[in-house]
RODO-2510 file (C-alpha; in nm, 4 decimals, decimal comma):
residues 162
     n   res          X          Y          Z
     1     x    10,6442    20,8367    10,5570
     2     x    10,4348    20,8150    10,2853
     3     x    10,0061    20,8552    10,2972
     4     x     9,7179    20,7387    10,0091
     5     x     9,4599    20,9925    10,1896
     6     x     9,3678    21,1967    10,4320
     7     x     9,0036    21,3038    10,4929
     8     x     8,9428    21,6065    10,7143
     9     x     8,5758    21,4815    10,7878
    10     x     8,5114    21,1258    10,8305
    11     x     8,2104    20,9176    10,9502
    12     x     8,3042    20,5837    10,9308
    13     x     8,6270    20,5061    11,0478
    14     x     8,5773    20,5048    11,4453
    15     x     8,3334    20,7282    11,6882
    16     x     8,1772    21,0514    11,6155
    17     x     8,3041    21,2571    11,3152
    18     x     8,6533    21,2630    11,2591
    19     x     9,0158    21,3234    11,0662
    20     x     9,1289    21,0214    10,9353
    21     x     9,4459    20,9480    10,7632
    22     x     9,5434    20,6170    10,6015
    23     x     9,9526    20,5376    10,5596
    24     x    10,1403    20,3804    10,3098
    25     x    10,2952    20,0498    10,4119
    26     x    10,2076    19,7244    10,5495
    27     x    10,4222    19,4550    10,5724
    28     x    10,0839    19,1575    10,6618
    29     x     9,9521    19,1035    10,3287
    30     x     9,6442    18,9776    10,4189
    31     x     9,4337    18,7674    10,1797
    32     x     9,0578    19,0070    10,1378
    33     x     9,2692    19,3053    10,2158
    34     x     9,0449    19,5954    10,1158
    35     x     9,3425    19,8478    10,0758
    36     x     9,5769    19,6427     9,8801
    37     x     9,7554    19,9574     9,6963
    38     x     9,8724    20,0756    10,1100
    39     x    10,0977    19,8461    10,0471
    40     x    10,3817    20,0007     9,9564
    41     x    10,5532    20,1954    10,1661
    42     x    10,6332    20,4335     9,8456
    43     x    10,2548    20,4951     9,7426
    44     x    10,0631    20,8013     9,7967
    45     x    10,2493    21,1406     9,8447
    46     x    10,5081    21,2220    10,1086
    47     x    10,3514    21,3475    10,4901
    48     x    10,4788    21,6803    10,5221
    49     x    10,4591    21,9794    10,7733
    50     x    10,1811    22,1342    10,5763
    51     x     9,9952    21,8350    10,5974
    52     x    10,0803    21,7943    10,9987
    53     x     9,9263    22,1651    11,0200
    54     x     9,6405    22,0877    10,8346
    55     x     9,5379    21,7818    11,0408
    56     x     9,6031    22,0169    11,3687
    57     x     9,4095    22,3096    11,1729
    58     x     9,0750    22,0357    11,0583
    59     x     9,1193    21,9209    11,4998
    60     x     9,0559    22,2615    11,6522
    61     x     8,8025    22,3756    11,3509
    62     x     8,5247    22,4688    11,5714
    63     x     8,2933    22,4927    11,2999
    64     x     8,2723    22,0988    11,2286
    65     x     8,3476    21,9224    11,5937
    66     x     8,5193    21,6365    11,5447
    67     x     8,6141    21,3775    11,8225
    68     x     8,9609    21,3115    11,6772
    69     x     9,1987    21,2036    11,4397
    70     x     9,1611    20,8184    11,2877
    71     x     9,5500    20,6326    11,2034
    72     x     9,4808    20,3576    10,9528
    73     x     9,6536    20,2356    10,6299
    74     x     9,8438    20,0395    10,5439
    75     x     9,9950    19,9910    10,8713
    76     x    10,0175    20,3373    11,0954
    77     x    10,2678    20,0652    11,3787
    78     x    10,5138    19,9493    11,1236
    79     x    10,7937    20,1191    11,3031
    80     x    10,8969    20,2992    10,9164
    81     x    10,5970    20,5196    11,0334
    82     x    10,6223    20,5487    11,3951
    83     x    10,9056    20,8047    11,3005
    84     x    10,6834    20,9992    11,1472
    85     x    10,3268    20,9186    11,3346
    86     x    10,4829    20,9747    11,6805
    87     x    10,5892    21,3464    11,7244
    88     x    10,1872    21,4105    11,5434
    89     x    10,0093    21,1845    11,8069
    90     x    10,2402    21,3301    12,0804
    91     x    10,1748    21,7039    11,9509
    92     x     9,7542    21,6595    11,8776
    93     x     9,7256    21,5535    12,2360
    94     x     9,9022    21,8627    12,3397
    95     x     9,7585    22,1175    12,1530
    96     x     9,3867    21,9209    12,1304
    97     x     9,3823    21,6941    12,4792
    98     x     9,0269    21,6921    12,4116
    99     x     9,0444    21,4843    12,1235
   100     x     9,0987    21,1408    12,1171
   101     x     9,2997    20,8775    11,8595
   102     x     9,2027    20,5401    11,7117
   103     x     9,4602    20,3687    11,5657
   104     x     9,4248    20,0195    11,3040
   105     x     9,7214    19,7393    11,3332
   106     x     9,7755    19,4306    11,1584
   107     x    10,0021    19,3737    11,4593
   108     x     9,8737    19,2161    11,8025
   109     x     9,8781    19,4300    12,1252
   110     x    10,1124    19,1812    12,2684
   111     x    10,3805    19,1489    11,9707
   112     x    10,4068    19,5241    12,0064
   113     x    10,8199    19,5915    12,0498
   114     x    10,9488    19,8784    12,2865
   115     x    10,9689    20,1338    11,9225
   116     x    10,6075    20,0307    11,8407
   117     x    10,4968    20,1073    12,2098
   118     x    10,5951    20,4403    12,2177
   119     x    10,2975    20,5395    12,0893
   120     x    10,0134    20,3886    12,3098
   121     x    10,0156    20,6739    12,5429
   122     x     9,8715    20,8502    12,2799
   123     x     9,6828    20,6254    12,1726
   124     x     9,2965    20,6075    12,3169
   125     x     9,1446    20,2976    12,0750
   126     x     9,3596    20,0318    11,9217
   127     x     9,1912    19,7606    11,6835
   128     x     9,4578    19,5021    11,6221
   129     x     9,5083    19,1893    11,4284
   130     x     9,5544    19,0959    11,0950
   131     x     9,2307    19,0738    10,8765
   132     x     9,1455    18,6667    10,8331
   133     x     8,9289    18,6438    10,5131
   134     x     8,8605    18,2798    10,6645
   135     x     8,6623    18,5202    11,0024
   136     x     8,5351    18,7960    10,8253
   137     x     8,1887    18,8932    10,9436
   138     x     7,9989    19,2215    10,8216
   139     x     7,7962    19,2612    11,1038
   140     x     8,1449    19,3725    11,3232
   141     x     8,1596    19,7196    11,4751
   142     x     8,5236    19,8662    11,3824
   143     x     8,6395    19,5205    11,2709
   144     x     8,6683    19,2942    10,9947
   145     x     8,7510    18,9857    11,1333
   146     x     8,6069    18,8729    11,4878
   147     x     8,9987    18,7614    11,5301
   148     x     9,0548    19,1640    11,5315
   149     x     9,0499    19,3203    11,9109
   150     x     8,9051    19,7047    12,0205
   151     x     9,1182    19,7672    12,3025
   152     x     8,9946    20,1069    12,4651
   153     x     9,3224    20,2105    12,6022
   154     x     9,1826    20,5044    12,7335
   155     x     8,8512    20,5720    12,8875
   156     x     8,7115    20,8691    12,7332
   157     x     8,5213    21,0960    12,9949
   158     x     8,1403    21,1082    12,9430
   159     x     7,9970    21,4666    12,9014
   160     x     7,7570    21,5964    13,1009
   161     x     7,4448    21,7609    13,0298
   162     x     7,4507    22,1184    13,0882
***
């Protein structure tokens, strides 16, 4: 698998500050997209171990706190990546069960095959749907088309004061 970027501290793509990584490949071509050169599954540089140990090194920096790790792209649930993206969402929660994953499909929850569901276990917010030029709307929290869903697949537990 192949990724354009990865940013170890990230403000925009989901709750609190985060690691995001955006994957090459995506397969929906939608008209507006904003990430056109994702693309190809051949752009961007190969995912490697050092980069795996550098997103686990970023999640248990205590010096910046960050919620968790952001999967976008591209498409992270084309199954070319799951190869790839599943042993890294299976090994951050883990070694950080703390932190929590959101993860951005052009694919619907329920066109998800059995390969592509492996990884909603690990999986805490999903925003699916291809992005409809012809529904975009600004004003949308973590979407960018109100045909796009935020599925909370897991409840994350509210801290407590101290």
């Amino acid at each position: 698998m192949n990724y354009l970027q990865y940013y170890p501290v990230d403000i925009v793509n989901g709750e609190g500050t985060r690691c995001t990584l955006f994957v090459s490949g995506c397969i929906h071509a939608c008209k507006g997209c904003y990430n056109k050169k994702s693309w190809s599954f051949k752009a961007g540089v190969e995912f490697d171990q050092a980069m795996e140990e550098q997103i686990l090194r970023d999640l248990k920096d205590t010096r910046i706190n960050r919620q968790g790790l952001t999967l976008s792209g591209g498409d992270p649930m084309h199954p070319k990546n799951i190869a790839t993206l599943l042993p890294l969402v299976q090994r951050i929660k883990r070694e950080c069960p703390d932190k929590d994953i959101w993860l951005w499909t052009g694919y619907r929850l329920s066109e998800l095959d059995d390969y592509q569901q492996q990884m909603l276990p690990y999986i805490d917010v999903l925003i699916d749907g291809k992005f409809e030029q012809a529904l975009a709307d600004p004003s949308l929290i973590w979407r960018g088309s109100s045909n796009q869903v935020v599925h909370r697949l897991k409840v994350q537990a509210a801290s407590t004061p101290s």
